[in-house]
N, C-alpha and C positions, 0 to 999 in steps of 0.2 A: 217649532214655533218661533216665531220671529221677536226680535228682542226688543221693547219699548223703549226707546233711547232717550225718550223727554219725558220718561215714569221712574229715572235710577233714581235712588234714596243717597243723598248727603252722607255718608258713614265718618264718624274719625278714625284717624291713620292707625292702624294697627300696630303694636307692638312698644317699646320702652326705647329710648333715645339711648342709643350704647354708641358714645363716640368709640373711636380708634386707642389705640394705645399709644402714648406718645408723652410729649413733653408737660404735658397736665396730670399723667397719672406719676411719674415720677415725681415732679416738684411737690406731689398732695400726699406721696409716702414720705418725702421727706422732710414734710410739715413748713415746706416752704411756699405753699400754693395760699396767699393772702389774699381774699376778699374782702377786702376793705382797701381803698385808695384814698391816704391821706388829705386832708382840704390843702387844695392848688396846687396837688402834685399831678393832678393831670394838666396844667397847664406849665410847673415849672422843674414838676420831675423829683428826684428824691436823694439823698445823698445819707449813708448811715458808715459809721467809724467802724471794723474789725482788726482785730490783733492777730490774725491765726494767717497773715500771708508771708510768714517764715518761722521755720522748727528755731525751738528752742538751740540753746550752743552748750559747748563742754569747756570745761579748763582743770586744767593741773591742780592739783591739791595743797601747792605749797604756798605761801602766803602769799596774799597778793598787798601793795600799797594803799591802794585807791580802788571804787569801783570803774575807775576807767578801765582799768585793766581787764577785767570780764567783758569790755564789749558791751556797755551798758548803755543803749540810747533808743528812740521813739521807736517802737515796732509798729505800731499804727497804719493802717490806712483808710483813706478814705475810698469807697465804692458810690460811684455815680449811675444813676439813672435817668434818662429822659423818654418822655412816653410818645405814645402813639395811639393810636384810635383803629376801632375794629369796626366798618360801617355793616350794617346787614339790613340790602334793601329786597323788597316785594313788589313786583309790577302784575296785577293780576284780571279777570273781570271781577265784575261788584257781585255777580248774580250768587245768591245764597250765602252771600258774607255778610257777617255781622262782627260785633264788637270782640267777643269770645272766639271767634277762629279767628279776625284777622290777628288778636292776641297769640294764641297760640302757634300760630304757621309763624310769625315772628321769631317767636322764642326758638320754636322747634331747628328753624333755620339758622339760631343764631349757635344752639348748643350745636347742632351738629356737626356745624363746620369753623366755629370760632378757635380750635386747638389747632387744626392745621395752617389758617393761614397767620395765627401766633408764632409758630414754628419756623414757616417760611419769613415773616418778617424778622425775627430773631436772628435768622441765619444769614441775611440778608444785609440789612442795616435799613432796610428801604423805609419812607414816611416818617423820618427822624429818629427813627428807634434806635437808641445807645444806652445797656451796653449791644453788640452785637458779632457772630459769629466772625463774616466778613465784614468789609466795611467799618471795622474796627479803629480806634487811636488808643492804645498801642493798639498796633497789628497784632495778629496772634504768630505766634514762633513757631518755625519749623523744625519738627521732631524728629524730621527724616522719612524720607520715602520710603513706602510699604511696598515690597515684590507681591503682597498678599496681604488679606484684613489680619492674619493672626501675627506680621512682621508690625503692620499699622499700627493693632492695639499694644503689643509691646511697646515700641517707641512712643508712644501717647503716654503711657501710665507711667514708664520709666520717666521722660519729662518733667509731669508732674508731681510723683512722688518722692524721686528718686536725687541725689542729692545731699547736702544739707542746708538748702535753704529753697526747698521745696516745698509744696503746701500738705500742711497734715493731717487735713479733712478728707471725707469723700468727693471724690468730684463726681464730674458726669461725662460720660462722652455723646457725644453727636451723634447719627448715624442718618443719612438718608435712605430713604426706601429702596434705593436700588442697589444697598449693602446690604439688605438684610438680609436674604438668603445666603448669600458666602457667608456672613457671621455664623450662619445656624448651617450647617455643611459642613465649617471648619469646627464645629463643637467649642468653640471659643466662648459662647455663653451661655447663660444658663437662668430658668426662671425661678426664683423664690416662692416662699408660699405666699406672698404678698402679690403674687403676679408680676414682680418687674424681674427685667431682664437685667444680669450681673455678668462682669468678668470673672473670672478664676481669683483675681485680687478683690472682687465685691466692688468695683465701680457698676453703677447702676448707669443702663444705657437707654437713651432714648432711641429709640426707631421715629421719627418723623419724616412730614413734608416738608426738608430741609434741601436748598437748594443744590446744593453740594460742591458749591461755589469754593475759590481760594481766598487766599488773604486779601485778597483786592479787587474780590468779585469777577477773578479770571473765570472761564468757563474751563471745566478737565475736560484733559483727551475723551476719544470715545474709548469704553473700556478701563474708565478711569473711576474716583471720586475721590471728593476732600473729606477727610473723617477729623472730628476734632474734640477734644477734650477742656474743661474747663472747672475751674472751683466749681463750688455750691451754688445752682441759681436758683434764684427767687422770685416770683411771681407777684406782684402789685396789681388787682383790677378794681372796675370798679363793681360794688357786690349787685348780685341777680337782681335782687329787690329795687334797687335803686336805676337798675338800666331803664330810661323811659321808652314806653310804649305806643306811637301814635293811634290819636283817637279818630276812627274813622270815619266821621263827617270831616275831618280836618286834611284828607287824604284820599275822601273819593275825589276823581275830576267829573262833574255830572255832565258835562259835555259828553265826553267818552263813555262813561259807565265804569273807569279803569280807578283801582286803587294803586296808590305809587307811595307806598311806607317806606319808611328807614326807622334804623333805632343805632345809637352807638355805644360802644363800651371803651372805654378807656384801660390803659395798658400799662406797665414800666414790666419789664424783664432784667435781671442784671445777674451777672457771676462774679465769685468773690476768685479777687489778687492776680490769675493767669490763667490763659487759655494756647493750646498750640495746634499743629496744626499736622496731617499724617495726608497727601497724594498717593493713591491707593489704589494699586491694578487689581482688578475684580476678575480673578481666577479663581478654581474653585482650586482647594491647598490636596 
């Protein structure tokens, strides 16, 4: 029987919006995924005070004069953020659209791919975004070149933890897509019961669309990538509720018959006190 092509029935999309795993589900275990964007920090960005970007010190037991002597002065710092915007446009026909799907197809578009290209601008620096992977002030520091991911992640974790005026939180490492099978090859990580991905030391890793860029936005050999490590980051948007939705008489062209939406979300990403930096040949160990 031949198929009636101007009799199919409108259905909606099947199935539940499951992004990827990536730099959203770590910062939202680590209760750093803030939905709310403070007023005018989407336009002038965010700046918040932490004490935790150097380990406490030690001294000798025998008396001292003064507290100068301990080494006693501002541990402080300040962490800067400046934002960026996530656009999510729709070019479609009009025919069978109304208020409610082009609502939906909006949103549907904007979950499903708003963490990856977060990632990619993160790692980036691109459209203002600071703090950021490359394209950093300070640059991020080289920890030493990796023969292999499991040389990479050593020299990353040593870097940051390692020391004594290291940072003594968890951090995160970076990873681009195209590390992620030597990370899981070399048994170098491992998933908790929380579903994130950890080192043998418990740094939690992102797998993202990260560019895999260097400190200066150099491109790696082939056979290469940049793997990078950094304090606690944190996530600023603006919350679901509040992303507006165009209304679509305001968005059909009735010349055309085409609907042409956008909607935007506003952004700040930032890590706390140091990030470094591991060029990494992707063999299997």
């Amino acid at each position: 029987m031949a198929v009636l092509a101007n009799q199919r029935v409108l259905v909606r999309r099947p199935g539940v919006l499951t992004p990827p795993y990536g730099l959203f589900t770590v910062t939202r275990a680590m209760g750093t995924l803030i939905d709310q964007m403070p007023e005018v920090a989407g336009q002038g960005g965010i700046n918040y005070q932490t004490g935790v970007c150097e380990l406490p010190t030690g001294y000798e037991t025998n008396c001292l004069p003064d507290l100068a002597d301990k080494g006693v002065g501002d541990p402080t710092t300040i962490i800067t953020g400046d934002p960026f915007v996530v656009l999510t446009q729709l070019s479609c026909g009009s025919v069978g659209m109304d208020q409610r799907l082009l609502t939906e197809m909006m949103r549907e578009r904007r979950l499903a791919g708003e963490q990856s290209i977060v990632e990619n601008i993160f790692s980036t620096g691109d459209f203002g975004a600071a703090e950021s992977l490359s394209n950093n002030t300070p640059a991020a520091v080289d920890a030493g070149a990796g023969a292999n991911v499991v040389a990479a992640i050593s020299n990353l974790e040593d870097a940051l933890y390692g020391g004594t005026a290291a940072y003594g939180l968890t951090g995160v490492l970076h990873v681009p897509y195209i590390a992620a099978a030597y990370l899981s090859e070399a048994h170098v990580i491992w998933r908790d019961n929380a579903g994130i991905w950890r080192t043998a030391a418990g740094t939690p890793v992102v797998i993202g669309n990260y560019a895999g860029t260097g400190p200066a936005g150099e491109a790696p050999a082939a056979g290469t990538t940049y793997l990078y490590i950094t304090g606690q980051v944190s996530i600023w948007r603006t919350p679901e509720s509040a992303v507006f939705e165009p209304n679509l008489s305001q968005v059909l062209d009735r010349s055309t018959n085409q609907v042409n939406a956008q909607s935007e979300r506003e952004y700040i990403v930032t890590f706390e006190c140091a990030s470094f930096y591991s060029l990494t040949t992707l063999v299997v160990v």
